[in-house]
Residue frames relative to the residue before (quaternion, step in Angstrom):
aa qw qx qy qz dx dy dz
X 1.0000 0.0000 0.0000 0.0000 0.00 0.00 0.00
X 0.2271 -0.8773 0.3898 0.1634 3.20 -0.84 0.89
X 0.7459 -0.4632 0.2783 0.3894 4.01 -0.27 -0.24
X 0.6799 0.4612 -0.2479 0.5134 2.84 1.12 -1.97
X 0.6424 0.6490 -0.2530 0.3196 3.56 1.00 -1.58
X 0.5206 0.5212 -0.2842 0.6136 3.98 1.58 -1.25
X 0.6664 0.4665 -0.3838 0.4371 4.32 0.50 -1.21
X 0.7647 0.4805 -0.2295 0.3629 3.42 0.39 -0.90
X 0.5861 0.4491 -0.3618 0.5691 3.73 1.32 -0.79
X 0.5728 0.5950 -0.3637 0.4308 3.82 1.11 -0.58
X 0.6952 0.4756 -0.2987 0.4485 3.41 0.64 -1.11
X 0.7598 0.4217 -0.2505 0.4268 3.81 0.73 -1.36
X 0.4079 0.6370 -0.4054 0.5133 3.81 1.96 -0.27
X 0.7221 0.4944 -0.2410 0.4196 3.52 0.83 -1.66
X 0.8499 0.3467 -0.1558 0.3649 3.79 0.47 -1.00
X 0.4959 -0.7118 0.3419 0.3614 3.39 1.83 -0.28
X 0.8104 0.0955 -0.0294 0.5772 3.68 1.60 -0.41
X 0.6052 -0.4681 0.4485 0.4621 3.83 -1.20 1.01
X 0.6736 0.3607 -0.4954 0.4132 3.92 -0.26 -1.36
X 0.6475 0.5331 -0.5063 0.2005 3.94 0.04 -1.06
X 0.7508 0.4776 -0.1743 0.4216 2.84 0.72 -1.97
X 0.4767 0.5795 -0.3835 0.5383 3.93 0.91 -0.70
X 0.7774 0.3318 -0.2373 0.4788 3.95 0.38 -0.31
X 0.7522 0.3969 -0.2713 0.4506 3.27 0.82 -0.64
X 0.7016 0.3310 -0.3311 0.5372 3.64 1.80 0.23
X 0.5024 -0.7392 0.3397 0.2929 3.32 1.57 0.81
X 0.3156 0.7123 -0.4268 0.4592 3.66 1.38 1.35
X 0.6635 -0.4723 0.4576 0.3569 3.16 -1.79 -0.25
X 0.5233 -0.5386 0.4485 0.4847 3.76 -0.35 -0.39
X 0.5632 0.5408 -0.3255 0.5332 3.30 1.30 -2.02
X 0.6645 0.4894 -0.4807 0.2963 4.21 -0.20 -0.85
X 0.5076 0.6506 -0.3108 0.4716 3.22 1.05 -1.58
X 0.8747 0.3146 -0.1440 0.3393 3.75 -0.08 -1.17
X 0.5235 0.6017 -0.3704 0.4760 3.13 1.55 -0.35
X 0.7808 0.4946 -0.1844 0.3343 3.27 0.79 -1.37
X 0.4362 0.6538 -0.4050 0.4671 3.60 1.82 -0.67
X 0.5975 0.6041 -0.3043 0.4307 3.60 0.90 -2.03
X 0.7640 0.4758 -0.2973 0.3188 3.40 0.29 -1.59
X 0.5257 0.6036 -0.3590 0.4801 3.71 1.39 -1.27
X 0.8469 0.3507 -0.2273 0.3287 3.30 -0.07 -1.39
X 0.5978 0.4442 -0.4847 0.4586 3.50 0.91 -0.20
X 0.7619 0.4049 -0.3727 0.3415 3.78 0.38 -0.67
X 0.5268 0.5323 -0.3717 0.5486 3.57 1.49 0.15
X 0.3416 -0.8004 0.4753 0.1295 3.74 1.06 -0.87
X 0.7296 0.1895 -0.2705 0.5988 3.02 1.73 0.91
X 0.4869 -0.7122 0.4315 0.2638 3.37 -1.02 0.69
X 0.4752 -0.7574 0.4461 0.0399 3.44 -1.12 1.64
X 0.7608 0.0314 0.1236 0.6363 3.17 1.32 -1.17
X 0.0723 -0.7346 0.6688 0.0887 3.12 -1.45 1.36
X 0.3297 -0.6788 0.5609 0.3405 3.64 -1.13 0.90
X 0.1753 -0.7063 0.6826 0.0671 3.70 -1.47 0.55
X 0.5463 -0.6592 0.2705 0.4403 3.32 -0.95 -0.08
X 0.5589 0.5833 -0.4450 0.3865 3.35 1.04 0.52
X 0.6747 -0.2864 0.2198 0.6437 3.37 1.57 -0.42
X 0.6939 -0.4069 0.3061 0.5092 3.11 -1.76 -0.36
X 0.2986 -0.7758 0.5541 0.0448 3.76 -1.48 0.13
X 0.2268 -0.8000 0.5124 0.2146 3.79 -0.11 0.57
X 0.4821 -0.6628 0.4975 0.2841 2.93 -1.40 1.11
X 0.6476 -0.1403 0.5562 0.5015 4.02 -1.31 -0.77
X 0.7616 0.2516 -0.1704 0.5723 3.75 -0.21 -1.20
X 0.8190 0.3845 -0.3271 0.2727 4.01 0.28 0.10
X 0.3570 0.6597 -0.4001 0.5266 2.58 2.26 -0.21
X 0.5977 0.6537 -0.2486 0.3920 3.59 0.58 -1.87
X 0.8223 0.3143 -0.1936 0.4330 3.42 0.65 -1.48
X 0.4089 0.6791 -0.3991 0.4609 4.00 1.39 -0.13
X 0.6733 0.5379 -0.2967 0.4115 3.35 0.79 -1.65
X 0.7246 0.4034 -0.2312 0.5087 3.58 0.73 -1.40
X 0.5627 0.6921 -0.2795 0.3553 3.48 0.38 -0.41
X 0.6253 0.5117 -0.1633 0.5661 2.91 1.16 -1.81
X 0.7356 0.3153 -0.3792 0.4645 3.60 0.35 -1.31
X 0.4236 0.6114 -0.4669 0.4783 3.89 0.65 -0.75
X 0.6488 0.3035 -0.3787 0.5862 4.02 -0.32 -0.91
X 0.7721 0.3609 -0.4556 0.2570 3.93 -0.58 -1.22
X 0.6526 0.4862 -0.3898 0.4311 3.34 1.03 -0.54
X 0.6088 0.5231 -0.4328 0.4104 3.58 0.57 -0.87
X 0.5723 0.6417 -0.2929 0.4182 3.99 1.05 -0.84
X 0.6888 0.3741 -0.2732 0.5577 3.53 0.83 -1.25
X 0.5844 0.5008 -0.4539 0.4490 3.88 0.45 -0.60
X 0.8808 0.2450 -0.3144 0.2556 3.66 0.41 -0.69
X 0.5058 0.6808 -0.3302 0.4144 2.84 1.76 0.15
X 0.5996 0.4920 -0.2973 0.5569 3.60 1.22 -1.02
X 0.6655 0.5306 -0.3168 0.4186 4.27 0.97 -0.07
């Protein structure tokens, strides 16, 4: 699992939709989606389901937000204390 791949499911967790999060990490849309696809296949479960109100975490994307989230706070204090 990679970082960029954990920043990017964070961002589209945080904004509710690929276009948001694609802008607010200053990407394509198409990357955004590539990289969800890429997460969930190497996890082997789906993270997000889109509905018509937007996107929607799964049980396993909630689960994976929580870690994530603490993952980022920690990555923050490391670069802040450097």
């Amino acid at each position: 699992m990679h970082w960029d791949d954990l920043r990017i499911f964070l961002a589209v967790a945080r904004d509710g939709s690929m276009s948001a999060a694609a802008r607010r990490l200053a990407v394509q849309h198409s990357t955004v989606s590539r990289r969800i696809r890429t997460l969930e296949a190497r996890l082997g479960t789906r993270l997000i389901e889109r509905k018509r109100s937007g996107y929607e975490l799964t049980a396993a994307g909630e689960e994976l937000k929580l870690s994530a989230s603490k993952m980022e706070s920690e990555v923050l204090q490391v670069e802040e204390a450097l």
